[in-house]
C-alpha positions as CSV (number, residue, x, y, z in Angstrom):
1,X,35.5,24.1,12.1
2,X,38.2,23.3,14.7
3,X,41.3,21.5,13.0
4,X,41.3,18.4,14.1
5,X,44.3,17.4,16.7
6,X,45.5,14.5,17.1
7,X,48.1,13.2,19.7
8,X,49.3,9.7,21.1
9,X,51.9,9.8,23.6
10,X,52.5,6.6,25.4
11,X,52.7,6.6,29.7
12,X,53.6,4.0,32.5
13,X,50.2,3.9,34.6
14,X,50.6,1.4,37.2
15,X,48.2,0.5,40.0
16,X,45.7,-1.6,41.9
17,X,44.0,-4.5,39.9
18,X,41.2,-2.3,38.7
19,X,43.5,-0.1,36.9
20,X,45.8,-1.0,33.6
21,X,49.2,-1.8,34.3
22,X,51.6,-1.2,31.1
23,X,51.7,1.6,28.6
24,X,48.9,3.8,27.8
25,X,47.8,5.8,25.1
26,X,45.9,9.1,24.7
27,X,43.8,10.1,22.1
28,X,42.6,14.3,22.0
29,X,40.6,15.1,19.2
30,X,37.6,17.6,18.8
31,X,37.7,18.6,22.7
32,X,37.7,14.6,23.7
33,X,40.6,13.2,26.1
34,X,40.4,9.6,26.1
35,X,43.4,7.2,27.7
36,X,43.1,3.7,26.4
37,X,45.8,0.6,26.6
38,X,48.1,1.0,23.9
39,X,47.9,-2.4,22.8
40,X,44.7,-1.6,21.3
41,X,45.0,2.4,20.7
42,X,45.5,2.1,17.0
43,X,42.1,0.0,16.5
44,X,40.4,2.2,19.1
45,X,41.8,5.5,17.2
46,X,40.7,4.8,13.9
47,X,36.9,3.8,15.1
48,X,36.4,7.3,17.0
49,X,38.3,9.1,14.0
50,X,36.1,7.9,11.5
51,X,32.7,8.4,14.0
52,X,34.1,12.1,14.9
53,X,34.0,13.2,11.7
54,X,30.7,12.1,10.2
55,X,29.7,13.6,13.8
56,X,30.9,16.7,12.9
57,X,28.7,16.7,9.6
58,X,25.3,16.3,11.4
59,X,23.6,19.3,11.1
60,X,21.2,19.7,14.2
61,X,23.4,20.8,16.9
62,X,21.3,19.9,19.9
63,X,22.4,16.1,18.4
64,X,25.5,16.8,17.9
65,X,26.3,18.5,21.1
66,X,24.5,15.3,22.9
67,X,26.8,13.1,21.2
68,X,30.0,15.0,22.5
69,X,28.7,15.8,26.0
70,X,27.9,12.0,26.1
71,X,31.4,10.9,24.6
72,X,33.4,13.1,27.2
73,X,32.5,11.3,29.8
74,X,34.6,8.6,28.9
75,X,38.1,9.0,30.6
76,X,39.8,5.8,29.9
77,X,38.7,2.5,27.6
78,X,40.7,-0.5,29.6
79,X,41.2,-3.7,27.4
80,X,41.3,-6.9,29.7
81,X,40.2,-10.6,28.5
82,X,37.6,-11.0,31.0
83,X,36.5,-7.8,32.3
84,X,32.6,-7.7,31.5
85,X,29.2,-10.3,32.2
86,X,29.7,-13.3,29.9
87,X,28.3,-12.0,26.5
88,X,28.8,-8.2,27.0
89,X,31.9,-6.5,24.6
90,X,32.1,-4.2,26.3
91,X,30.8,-2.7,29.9
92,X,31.1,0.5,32.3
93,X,31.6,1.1,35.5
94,X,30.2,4.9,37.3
95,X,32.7,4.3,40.2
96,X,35.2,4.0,38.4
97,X,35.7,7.8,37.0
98,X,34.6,7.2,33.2
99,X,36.1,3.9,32.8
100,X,34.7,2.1,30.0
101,X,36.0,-1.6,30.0
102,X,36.2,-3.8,26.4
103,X,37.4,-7.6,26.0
104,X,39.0,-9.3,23.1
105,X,35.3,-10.0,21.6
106,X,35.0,-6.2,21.2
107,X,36.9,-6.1,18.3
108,X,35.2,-8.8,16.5
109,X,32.3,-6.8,15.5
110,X,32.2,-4.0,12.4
111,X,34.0,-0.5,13.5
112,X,30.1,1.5,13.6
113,X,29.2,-1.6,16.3
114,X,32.5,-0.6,17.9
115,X,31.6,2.8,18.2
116,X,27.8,2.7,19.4
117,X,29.2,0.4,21.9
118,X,31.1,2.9,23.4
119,X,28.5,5.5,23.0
120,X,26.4,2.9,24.8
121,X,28.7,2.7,27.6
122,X,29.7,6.7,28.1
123,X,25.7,7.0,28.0
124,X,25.6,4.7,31.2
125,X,28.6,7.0,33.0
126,X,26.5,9.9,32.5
127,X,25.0,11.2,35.8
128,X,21.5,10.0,35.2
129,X,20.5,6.4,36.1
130,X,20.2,4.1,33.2
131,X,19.7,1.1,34.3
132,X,18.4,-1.8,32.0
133,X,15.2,-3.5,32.1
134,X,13.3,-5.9,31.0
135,X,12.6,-6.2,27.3
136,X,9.3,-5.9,25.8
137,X,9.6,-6.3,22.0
138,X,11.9,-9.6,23.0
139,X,11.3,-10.9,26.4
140,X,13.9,-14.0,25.7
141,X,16.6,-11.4,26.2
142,X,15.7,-10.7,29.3
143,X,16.8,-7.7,31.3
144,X,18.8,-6.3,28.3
145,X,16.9,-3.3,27.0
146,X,15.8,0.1,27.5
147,X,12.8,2.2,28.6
148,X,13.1,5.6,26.6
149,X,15.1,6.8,23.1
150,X,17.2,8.4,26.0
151,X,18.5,6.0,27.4
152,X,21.8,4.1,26.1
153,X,20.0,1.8,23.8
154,X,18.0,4.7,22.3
155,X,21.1,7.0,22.0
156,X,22.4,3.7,20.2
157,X,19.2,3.7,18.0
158,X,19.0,7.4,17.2
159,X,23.1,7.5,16.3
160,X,22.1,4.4,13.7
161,X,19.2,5.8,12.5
162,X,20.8,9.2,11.8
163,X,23.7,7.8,10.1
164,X,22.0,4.6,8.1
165,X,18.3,6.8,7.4
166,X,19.4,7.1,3.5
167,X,20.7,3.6,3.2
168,X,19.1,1.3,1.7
169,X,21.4,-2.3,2.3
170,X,20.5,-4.9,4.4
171,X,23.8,-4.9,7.2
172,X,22.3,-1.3,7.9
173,X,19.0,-2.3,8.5
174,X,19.7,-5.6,10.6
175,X,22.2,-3.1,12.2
176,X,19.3,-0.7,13.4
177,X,16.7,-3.2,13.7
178,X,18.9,-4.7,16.2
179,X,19.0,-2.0,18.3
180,X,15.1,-1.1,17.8
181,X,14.2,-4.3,19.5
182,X,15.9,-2.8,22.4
183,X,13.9,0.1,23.4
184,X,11.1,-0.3,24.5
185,X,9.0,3.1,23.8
186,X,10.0,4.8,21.0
């Protein structure tokens, strides 16, 4: 097992509106470069920390290596206050090299919330075209869900349902159930 590395160093990064101005923060662990605002680093840092190394306990390796491919495509999480749709934590933009974008709502939710999000998000920057589409289980939600467990909601489900199969307390299950409603054929 690689020892884990771990490294913040703090840089000026200044540029067009689309791009952070202030200092940012870089986090390396287990092959992942990820740049992120420093103002949020620490919270960000101790969400993939804790996800990395439960990752690095899951046994089947095609998983496990899906989850990492998927992760390394973020390059940079950017923190503004109003960066996303109104009700989304967090959103991504394939343009924008591996940028995922999060807003002060982001960190309202539990760290394992934090941390799908993301994996949501890196799943979208991937090269294959997940849109969203119109949800079956719900159709209230409109066009908020997923065709296939491949997809960003599924990647979602399958990380939950890996982690939380053994549990047995409600936040767990509402936690999964939440995302099952989003796919539409699993």
């Amino acid at each position: 097992m690689k020892k884990l590395i771990h490294l913040f160093s703090v840089l000026l990064f200044v540029g067009c509106s689309s791009n952070p101005v202030g200092p940012v923060a870089t986090f390396k662990q287990d092959g992942l470069v990820i740049s992120v605002n420093a103002e949020v680093a620490d919270k960000i840092e101790a969400t993939l920390k804790s996800e990395l190394l439960y990752i690095k306990t899951i046994a089947e390796s095609d998983f496990k290596n899906e989850l990492l491919k998927t992760l390394s495509s973020i390059s940079f999480i950017d923190y503004q206050k109003d960066n996303c749709a109104r009700g989304q934590v967090a959103c991504s933009d394939k343009m924008n090299d591996g940028k995922i974008f999060i807003n002060q709502n982001f960190f309202q939710m539990p760290s394992i919330e934090q941390f799908t999000a993301l994996l949501h998000e890196a799943r979208h920057l991937e090269s294959q075209n997940f849109e969203h589409m119109k949800c079956s289980k719900r159709p209230e939600w409109g066009y908020e869900c997923d065709e296939s467990i491949n997809s960003p909601y599924g990647l979602e489900y399958k990380y939950l349902l890996h982690k939380f199969i053994n549990k047995k307390d409600d936040q767990s299950a509402r936690v999964i159930q939440k995302i099952f409603l989003r796919v539409n054929k699993i």
